[in-house]
Structure formats: structure tokens, C-alpha cells
N, C-alpha and C positions, 0 to 999 in steps of 0.2 A: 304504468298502465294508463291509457286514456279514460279520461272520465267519461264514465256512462248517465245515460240518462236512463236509470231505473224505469221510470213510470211508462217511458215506452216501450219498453218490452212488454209489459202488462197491456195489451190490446187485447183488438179482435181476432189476429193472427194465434195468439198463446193461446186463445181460448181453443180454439180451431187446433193444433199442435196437439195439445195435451189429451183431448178426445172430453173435454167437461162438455157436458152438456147445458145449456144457459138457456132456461125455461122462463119467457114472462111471466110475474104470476099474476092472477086478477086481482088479487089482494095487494094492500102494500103493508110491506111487515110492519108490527110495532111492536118496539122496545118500551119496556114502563119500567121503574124505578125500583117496582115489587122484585120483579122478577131479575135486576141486576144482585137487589140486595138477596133473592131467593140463593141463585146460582152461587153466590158467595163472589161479588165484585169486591179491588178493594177499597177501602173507604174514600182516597182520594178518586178516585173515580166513579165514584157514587155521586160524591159531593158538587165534580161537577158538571157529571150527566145533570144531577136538578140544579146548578146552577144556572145553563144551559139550555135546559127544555122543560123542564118542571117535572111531573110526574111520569111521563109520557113523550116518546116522539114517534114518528111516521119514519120509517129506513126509505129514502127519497136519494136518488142520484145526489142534489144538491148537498144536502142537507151530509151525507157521506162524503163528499167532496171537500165540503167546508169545512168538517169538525171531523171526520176521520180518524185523520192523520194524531190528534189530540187524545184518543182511545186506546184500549189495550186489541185491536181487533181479531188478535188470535186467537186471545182470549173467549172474544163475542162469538167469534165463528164457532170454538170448540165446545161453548157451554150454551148456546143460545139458537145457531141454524139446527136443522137436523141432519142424522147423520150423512144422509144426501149430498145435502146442499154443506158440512163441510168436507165431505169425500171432494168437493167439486174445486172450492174455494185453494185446498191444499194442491190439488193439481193445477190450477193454474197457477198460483204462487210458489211451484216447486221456482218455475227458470227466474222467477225473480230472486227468490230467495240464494239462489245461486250466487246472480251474478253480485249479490248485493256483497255475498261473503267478498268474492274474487277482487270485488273494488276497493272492499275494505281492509283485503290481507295484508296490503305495504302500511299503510295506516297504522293499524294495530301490531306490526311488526317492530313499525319506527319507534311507536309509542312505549311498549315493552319494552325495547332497549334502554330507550332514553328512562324510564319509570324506574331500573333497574339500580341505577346511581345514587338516584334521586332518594328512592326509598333506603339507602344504607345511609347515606346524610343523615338524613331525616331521625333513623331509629337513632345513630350516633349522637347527635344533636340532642335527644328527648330522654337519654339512656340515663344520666344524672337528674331529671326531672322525674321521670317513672320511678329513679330506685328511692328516692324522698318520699315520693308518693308511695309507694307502695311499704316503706318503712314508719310513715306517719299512721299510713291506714293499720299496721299490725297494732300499734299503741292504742290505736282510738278502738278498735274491737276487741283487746283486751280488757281496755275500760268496761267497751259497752258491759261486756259478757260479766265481769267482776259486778258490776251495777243488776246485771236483769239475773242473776242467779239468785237472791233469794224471792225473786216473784216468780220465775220458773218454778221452783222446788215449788211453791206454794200449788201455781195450779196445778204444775203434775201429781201434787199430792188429793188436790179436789175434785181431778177429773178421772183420776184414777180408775174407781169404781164405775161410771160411768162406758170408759172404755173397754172396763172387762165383760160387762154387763153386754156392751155392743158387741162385739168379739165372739162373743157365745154365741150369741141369736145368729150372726152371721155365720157363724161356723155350721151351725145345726141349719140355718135354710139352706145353705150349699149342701149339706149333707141329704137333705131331704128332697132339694131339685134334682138331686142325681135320679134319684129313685124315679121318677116321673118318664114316663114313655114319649 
């Protein structure tokens, strides 16, 4: 398959294609920090949105162009535009997302096959390492367990009371939330 150039597909023609609508707004969006950490970003991308912009940035042609590509922006459109503006996003993005699969079917076909060998070496290879390992670890968790059994019994003996005490009250406020209209 000939390489494509993704990004050009992504014009003003797809826009136009797909029927999105593409509204300037008077405003320029901004992204703040709160609100990746609100949305539940995750942490590497938190870290380094404020590595990057600090608390705050302006969503700027540039500024999307530059660092972009460096985001989760599916993620952004999905939990961050509204639901408009990612109804819009996803329609234009359907014919790229397409052809991106279609570029990268031989790719990830060649890959599998070749991954396929590799991966049976490999367990082969690690099978007398793993079974040590995993025969060293039953000894040392026997130890542990022979070692922390009479500190177990101790607190389960201490907290005993404690957990039966908790047990009730919980039993009886579910019993009594039921009642509640």
C-alpha cells in the first residue's frame, strides 16, 4: 500500500465531506490544569501539560500544532469539548481514522507474524528462570507466613471485638436504611 499522508486528508474538504460544522468561536478555549486533573487526565499527562504551560493554556492553532500531537486528544475532545464540538471532532476524524487503520494493517500484520516466534523463544528461553522463581518465591512465602502467624493470631485476636461490634451497627443501619422512603 502506498504511503499516505494522513494529515492531509484532515483539511477543509473532510470538513466540508462529513457535514461538521466549524464555528469560530469569540472566545479562545482554555485548558487549566484543574480541570485535566478534575476530568481524571492521567498522571503523565498532567505532568506534562504543567511542564509545558504551567497552570493554564489558550487552545491556539499554534499552540495545538506544536504540542498536539504530544496529548491524549481523544481523550481531550471526549472529556473536555462539548458534546457538540466532540459530535464534530469524531466526524471529521472518522476518514482519518480510517485510513490510518488501512496504512497500518500490513504493519501490524508483518509485526504479529514476526512477534509470533519471537514470543515462543522468549517464554522458552525464561521457562527455567520463571520455574526458580516461582519455586524460590513458594519457600520465601512459606517462611513469610510461618514468621507473621503468631502476630496474625495476636491481632485477629485484638481486633476481634472490635469487628463484631462494627458488623452489627452496619448490619442494623442497612436494616434500618431499608425502611426509609
Amino acid at each position: 500500500m502506498p504511503r499516505t499522508n494522513l494529515s492531509s486528508q484532515f483539511d477543509a474538504q473532510t470538513i466540508k465531506t462529513t457535514g461538521a460544522k466549524i464555528v469560530k468561536r469569540k472566545t479562545i478555549m482554555i485548558i487549566t490544569l484543574k480541570q485535566l486533573k478534575e476530568h481524571g487526565a492521567c498522571p503523565d499527562q498532567i505532568a506534562l501539560f504543567k511542564k509545558l504551560f504551567g497552570e493554564r493554556v489558550s487552545v491556539t492553532k499554534t499552540v495545538c500544532l506544536k504540542y498536539g500531537a504530544r496529548f491524549n486528544l481523544n481523550w481531550a475532545a471526549r472529556e473536555l469539548l462539548s458534546p457538540t464540538a466532540n459530535k464534530a471532532y469524531k466526524e471529521v476524524m472518522a476518514p482519518a481514522n480510517k485510513a490510518y487503520k488501512e496504512v497500518m494493517a500490513p504493519a501490524n500484520k508483518a509485526y504479529n507474524e514476526v512477534m509470533v516466534p519471537a514470543n515462543k523463544a522468549y517464554n522458552e528461553a525464561m521457562a527455567p528462570a520463571n520455574k526458580a522463581s516461582n519455586e524460590a518465591k513458594v519457600l520465601a512465602y512459606k517462611a513469610y507466613n510461618e514468621a507473621m502467624a503468631p502476630a496474625n493470631k495476636a491481632y485477629n485476636e485484638a481486633t476481634a471485638p472490635a469487628h463484631k461490634a462494627y458488623n452489627e451497627a452496619m448490619v442494623l443501619a442497612f436494616y434500618r436504611a431499608t425502611k426509609i422512603k
